[in-house]
VOGU-3710 file (C-alpha; in Angstrom, 3 decimals, decimal comma):
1> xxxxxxxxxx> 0,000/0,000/0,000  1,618/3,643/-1,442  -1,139/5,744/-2,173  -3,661/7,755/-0,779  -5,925/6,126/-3,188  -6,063/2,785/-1,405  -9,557/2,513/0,487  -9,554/0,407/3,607  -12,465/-0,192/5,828  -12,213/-0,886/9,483
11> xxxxxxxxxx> -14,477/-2,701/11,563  -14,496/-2,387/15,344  -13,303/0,621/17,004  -12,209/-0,445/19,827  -8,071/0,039/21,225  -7,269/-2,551/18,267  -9,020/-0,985/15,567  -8,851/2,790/16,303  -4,865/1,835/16,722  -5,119/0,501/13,257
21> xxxxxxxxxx> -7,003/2,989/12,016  -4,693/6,047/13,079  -1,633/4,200/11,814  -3,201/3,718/7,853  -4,451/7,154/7,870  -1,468/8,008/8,748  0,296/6,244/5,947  -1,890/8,184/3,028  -5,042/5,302/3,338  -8,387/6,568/3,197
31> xxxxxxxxxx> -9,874/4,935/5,887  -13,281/4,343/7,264  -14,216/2,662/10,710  -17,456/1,423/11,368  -18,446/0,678/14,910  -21,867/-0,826/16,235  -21,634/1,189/19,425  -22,659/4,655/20,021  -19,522/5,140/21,293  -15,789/4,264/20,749
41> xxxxxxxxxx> -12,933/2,394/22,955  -15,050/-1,232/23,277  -13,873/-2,872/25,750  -12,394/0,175/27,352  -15,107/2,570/29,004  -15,529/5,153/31,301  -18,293/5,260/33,491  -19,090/8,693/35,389  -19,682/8,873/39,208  -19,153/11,986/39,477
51> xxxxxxxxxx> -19,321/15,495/37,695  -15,814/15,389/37,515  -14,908/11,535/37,956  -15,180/8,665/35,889  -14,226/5,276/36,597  -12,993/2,145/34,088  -15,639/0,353/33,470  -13,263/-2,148/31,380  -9,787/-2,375/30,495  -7,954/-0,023/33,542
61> xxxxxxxxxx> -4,291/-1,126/34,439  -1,284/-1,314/33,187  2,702/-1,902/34,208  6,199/-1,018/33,070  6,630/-3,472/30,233  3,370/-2,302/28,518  5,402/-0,016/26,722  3,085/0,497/23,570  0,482/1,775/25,795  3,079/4,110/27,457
71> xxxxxxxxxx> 4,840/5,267/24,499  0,815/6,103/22,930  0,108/8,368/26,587  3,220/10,207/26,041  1,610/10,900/22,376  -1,427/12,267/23,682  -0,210/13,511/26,398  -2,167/11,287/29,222  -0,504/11,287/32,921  -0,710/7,823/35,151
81> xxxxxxxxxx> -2,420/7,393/38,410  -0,576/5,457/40,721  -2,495/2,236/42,280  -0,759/1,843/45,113  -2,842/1,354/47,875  -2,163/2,033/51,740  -3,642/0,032/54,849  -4,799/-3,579/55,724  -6,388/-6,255/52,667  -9,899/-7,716/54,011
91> xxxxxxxxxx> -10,400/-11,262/53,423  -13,737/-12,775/53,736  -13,515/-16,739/53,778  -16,107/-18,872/54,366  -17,708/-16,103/55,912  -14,991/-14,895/58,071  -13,576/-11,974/57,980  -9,787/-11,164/58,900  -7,887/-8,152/58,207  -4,201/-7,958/57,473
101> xxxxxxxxxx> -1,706/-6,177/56,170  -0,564/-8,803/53,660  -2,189/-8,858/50,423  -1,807/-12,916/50,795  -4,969/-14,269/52,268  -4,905/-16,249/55,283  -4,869/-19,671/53,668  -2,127/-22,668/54,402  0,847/-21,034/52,902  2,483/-24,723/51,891
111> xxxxxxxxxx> -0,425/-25,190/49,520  -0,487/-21,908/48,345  2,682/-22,385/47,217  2,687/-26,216/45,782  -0,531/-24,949/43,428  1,958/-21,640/42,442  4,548/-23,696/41,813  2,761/-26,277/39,469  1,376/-23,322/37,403  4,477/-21,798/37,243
121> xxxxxxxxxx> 5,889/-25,468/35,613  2,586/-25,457/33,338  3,453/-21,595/31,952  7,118/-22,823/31,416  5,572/-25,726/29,102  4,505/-23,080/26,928  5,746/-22,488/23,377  5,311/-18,465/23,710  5,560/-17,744/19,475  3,084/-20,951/18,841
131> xxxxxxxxxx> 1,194/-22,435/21,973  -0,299/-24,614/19,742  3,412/-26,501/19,292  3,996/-26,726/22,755  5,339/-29,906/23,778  1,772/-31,221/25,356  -0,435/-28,920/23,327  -2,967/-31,973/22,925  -2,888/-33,520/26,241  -3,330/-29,583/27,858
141> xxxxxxxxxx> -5,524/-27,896/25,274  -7,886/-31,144/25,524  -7,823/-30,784/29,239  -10,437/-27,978/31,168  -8,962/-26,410/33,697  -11,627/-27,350/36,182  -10,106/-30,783/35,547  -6,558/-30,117/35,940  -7,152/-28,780/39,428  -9,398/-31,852/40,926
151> xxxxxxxxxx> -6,610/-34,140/39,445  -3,670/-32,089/40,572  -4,720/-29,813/43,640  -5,607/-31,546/46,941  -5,533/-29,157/49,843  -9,057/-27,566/50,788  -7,258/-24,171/51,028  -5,497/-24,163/47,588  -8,650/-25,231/46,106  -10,881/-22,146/47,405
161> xxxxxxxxxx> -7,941/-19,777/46,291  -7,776/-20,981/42,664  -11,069/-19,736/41,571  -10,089/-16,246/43,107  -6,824/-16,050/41,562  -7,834/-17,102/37,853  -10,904/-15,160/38,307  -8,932/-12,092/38,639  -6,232/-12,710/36,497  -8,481/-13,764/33,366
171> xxxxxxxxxx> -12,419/-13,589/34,340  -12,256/-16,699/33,414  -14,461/-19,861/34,888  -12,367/-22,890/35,131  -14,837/-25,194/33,507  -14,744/-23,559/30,266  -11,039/-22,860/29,654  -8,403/-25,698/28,538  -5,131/-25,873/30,469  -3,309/-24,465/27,776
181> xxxxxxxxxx> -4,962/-21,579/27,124  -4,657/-21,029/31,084  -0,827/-21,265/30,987  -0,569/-19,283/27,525  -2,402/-16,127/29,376  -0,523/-16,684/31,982  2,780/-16,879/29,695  1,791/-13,884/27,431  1,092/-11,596/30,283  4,461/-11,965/31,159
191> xxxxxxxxxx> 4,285/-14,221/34,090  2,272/-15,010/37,032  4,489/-12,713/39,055  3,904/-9,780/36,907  0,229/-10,051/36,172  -0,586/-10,629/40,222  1,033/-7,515/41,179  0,386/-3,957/41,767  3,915/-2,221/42,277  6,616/-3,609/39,739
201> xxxxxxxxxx> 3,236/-5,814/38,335  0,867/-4,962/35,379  -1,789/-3,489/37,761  0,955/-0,735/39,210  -0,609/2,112/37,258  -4,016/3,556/35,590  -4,527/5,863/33,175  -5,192/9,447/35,133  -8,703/10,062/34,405  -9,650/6,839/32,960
211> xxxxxxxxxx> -8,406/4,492/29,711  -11,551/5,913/27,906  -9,487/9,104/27,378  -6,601/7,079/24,890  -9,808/5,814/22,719  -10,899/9,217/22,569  -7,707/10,943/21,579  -7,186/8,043/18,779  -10,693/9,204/17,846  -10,052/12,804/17,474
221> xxxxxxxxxx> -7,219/12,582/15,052  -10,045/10,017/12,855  -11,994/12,926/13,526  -15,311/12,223/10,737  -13,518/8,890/9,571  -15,506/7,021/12,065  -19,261/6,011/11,835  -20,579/5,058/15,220  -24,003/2,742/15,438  -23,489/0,917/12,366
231> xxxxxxxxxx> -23,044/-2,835/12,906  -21,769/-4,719/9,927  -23,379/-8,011/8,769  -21,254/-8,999/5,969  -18,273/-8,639/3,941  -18,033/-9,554/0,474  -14,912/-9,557/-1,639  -15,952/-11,584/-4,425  -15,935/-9,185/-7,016  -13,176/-6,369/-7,361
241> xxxxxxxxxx> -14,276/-4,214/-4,605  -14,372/-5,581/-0,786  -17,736/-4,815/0,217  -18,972/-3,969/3,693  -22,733/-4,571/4,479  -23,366/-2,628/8,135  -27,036/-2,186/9,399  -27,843/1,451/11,143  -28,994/0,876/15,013  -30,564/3,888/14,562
251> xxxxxxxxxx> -33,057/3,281/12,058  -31,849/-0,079/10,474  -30,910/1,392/7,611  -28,356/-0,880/5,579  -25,479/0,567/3,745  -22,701/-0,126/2,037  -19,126/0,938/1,869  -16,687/-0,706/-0,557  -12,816/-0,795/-0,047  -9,337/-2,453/-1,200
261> xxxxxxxxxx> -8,802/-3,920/2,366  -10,785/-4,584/5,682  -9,246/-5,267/8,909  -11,984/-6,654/11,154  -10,920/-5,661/14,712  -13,496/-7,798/16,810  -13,185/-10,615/19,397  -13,994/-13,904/18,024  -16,769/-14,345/18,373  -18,465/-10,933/16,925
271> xxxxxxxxxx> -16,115/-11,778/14,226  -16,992/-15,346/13,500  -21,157/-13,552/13,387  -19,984/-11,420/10,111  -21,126/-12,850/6,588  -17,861/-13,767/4,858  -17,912/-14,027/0,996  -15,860/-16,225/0,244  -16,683/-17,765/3,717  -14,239/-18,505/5,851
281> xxxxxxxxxx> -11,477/-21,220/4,806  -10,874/-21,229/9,087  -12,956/-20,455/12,262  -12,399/-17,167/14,007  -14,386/-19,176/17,300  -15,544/-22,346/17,634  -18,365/-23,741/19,831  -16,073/-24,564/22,696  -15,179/-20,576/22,542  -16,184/-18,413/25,600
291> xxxxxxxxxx> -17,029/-15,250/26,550  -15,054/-13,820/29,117  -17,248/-13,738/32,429  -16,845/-10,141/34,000  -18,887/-7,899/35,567  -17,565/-5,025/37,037  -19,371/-2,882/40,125  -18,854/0,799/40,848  -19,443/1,665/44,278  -18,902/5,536/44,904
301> xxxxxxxxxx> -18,510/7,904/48,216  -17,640/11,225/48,935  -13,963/10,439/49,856  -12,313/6,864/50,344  -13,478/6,381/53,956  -12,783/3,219/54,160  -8,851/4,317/54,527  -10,057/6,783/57,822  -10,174/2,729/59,372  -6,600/1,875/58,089
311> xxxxxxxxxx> -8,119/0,051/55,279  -6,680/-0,244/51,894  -10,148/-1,199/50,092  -8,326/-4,625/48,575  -10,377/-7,429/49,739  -10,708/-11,046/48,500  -13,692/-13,703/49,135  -14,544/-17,211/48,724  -17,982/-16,324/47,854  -19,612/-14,038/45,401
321> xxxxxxxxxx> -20,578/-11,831/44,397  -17,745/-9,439/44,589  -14,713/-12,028/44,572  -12,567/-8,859/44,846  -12,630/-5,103/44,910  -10,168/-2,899/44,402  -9,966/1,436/45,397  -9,937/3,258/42,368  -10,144/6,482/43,965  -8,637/9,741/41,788
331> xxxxxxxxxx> -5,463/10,925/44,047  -6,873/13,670/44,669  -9,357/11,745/46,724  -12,130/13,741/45,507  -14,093/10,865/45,678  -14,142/7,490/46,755  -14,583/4,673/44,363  -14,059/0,673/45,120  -14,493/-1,220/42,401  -16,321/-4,849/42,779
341> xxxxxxxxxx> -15,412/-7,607/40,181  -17,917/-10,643/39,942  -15,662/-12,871/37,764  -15,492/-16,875/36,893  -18,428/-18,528/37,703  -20,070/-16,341/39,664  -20,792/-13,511/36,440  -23,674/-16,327/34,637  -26,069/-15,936/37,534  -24,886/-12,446/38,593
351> xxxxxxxxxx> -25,510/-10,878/35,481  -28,921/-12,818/35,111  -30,344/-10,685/38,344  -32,682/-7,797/37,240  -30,638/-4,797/38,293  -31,922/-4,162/41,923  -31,576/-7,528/43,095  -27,897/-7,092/41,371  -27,569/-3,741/43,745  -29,267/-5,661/46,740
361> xxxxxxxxxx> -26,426/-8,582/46,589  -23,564/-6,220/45,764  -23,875/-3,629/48,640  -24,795/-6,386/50,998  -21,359/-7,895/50,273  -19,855/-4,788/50,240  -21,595/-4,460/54,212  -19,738/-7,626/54,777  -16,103/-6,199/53,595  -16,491/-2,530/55,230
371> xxxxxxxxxx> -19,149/-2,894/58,070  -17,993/1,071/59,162  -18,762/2,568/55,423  -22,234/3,672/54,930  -24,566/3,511/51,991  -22,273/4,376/48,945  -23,717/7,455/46,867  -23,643/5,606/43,777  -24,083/2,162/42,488  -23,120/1,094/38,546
381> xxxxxxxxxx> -22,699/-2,049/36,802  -20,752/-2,500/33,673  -22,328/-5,738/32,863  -19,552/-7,483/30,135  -20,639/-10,926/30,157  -24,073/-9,864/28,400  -22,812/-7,475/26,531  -23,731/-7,866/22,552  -20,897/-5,639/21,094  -18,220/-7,564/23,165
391> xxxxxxxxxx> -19,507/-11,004/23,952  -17,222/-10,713/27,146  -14,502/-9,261/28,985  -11,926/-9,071/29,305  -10,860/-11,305/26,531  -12,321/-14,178/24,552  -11,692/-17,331/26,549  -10,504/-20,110/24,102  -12,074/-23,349/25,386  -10,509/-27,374/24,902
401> xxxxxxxxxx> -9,142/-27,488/21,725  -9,653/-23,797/20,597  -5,622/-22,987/20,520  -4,979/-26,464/17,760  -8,310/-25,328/15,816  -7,461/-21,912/15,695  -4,106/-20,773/17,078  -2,443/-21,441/12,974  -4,832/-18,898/11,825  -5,386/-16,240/13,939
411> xxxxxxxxxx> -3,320/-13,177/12,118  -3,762/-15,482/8,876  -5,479/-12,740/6,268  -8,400/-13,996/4,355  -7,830/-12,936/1,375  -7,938/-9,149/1,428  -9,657/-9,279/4,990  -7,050/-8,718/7,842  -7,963/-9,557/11,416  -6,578/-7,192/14,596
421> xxxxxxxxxx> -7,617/-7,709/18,423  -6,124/-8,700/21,592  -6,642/-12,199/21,041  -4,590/-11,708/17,690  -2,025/-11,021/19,889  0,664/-13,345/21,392  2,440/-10,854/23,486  0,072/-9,941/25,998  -3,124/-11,416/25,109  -6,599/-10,135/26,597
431> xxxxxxxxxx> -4,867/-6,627/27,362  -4,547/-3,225/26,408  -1,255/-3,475/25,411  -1,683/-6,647/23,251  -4,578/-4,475/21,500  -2,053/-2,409/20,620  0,254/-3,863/19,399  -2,332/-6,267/17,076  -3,716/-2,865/15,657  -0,003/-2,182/14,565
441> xxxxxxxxxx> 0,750/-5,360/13,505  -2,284/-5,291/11,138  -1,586/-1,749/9,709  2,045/-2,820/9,114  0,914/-5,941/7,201  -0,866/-3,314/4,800  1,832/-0,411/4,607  4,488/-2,935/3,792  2,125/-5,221/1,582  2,790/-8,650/3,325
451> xxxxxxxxxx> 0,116/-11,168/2,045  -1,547/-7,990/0,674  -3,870/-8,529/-2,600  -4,224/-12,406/-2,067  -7,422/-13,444/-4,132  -9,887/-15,229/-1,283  -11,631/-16,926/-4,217  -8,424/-18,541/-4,881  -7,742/-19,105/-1,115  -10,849/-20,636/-1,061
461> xx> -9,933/-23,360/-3,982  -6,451/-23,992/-2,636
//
């Protein structure tokens, strides 16, 4: 790709796309995004509690080796809020609650370590470039990891912590996830170590004001490139033209918009929706594909009160709905904000709840955590796991046998379709940073013309 004249469309403007999108434009394309939302970012959004305050109602933290995300907040000049927090962790097990100034909870500390340790061998097994070729790829992609743990893990206490820890680190529910795609998350994220932690960790900072902001400023420089509410259908690239079939939300209006390229910028499963023509020659998701199970709760207060009783507002539980909450207060503690994730198992039947039943259940837990707090001003649910436009958070969640079906194929172009996304990504998968660096990947495939102007029909024949 050389000229201005080449047209390419993209779909999803999310991090991924709107990354993508920036990058051609930049590069002399003329480019057109089409997103089914009303807004842009995706999975990133902010959600106000405030006049002046708005929490992440998705993608939030990041650490030193994220440096695409860093480098593109120097760009647009975006500061980082520190996460550190001050004062005791609350752990409610079994219906106990402790306090301590540990972030480890109270559990048998030999266990704790035996189940860290036999992750940490499963992540090493790992073929980082091509999990797929790992040595036991069969044995641990055919394996859930709900099945791993009753053959491997004994101890009561290492068995109530695992659902915690995996629910945090990947929303994910261990019955619908295959051992390797457990360990390649793990892997990609660069280590258990990393991902768990705050300081030195990928949760040490957030974005000062809230991720939305970076999707914003991306969106700026698109300026009237992007068309919001328009959900596309289909893509055709039969004849010479790619064509894009979207449907207005707005009226339902159909329209089309015809291009060289397309880079389709979705998770999975939104992807695997779309009306190929010539159809697919491999799966974007198969059946076995989930959606990662998030929901994320915004409780808000005037200040963060709950560190007046030498609490740090981290807490962990053994039982829903909140598994963990986090304070997400700005520094300038102009409000209070903990934020409540229902991940793993728990986010099916949470999400299910009609709203007030959903508020009833979250701020009786949150009476459990932080009996001295009172009634928090405000009460929001960014519900991911029902959520059309994402089909979960915070990444797809490839199931037993999803890495050998589609692993091969997942940056494979289809003909002159192109695919971008943090699952695209090997280098840290399911987060902002591997969103980044996907969109890039994807624009650079088109500005250098690698695999550019395949016919699909041929594809198809081969």
């Amino acid at each position: 790709m050389t000229t201005g004249d080449t047209r390419v469309v993209v779909v999803g403007a999310g991090l991924a796309g709107l990354t993508a999108a920036v990058e051609l434009a930049t590069a002399g394309a003329e480019v057109t995004v089409l997103e089914a939302r009303d807004r842009v970012g995706g999975r990133v959004h902010g959600v106000p509690m405030s006049p002046t305050v708005v929490a992440d109602g998705g993608a939030a933290y990041l650490g030193a080796r994220h440096t695409e995300v860093l480098g593109m907040l120097r760009e647009n000049g975006l500061r980082l809020a520190s996460t550190e927090m001050l004062g005791d962790s609350t752990f409610l097990l079994s219906g106990a609650r402790t306090t301590s100034g540990s972030r480890v909870p109270p559990l048998d500390a030999v266990a704790l370590g035996d189940l860290f340790d036999r992750l940490e061998g499963l992540v090493a097994e790992v073929c980082p470039d091509a999990p797929w070729r790992s040595a036991r790829a069969d044995y641990l992609d055919g394996l859930t990891v709900a099945q791993w743990v009753a053959q491997e893990i004994r101890h009561p206490d290492a068995r109530a912590f695992f659902p915690m820890f995996i629910g945090e680190m990947m929303a994910a529910d261990p019955e619908l996830i295959s051992v390797l795609h457990m360990a390649f998350y793990l892997r990609s994220g660069g280590g258990i170590r990393f991902l768990n932690a705050f300081k030195g960790g990928a949760q040490e900072w957030r974005i000062d004001g809230g991720a939305h902001q970076l999707c914003e400023a991306l969106a700026r420089r698109l300026a009237d490139r992007i068309q919001l509410a328009r959900e596309v259908r289909a893509v055709d690239q039969s004849g010479h033209d790619v064509v894009v079939h979207a449907i207005s939300a707005a009226d339902g209006t159909s329209s089309e918009h015809r291009a060289d390229y397309v880079v389709v910028a979705l998770p999975p499963r939104l992807a695997q929706q779309i009306e190929f023509t010539p159809g697919l020659t491999a799966p974007r998701a198969t059946p076995a594909t989930g959606r990662g199970c998030a929901v994320k709760v915004h409780l808000g207060y005037p200040s963060p009160m709950w560190r007046d009783h030498g609490l740090s507002g981290w807490s962990v539980s053994t039982d829903g709905p909140l598994l963990s909450t986090v304070d997400d207060s700005p520094a300038d503690r102009s409000a209070g904000i903990l934020t409540g994730f229902v991940t793993g198992a728990a986010a099916e039947p949470f999400s299910r709840l009609p709203l007030s039943a959903k508020a009833d259940a979250a701020l009786a837990h949150a009476r459990r955590l932080f009996p001295d707090l009172p009634a928090p001003t405000k009460c929001s649910f960014t519900d991911w796991f029902e959520d059309r436009h994402s089909k979960g958070c915070y990444a797809a969640l490839f199931g037993p046998g999803d890495w050998i079906r589609l692993g091969p194929t997942l940056t494979e172009p289809h003909g002159r379709v192109h695919w971008a996304g943090t699952e695209t990504s090997l280098e840290f998968f399911g987060l902002m940073e591997g969103a980044i660096r996907s969109g890039r990947r994807v624009a650079n495939e088109l500005i250098r013309g690698a695999d550019v102007g395949a016919d699909p029909r041929k594809a198809v024949a081969q």
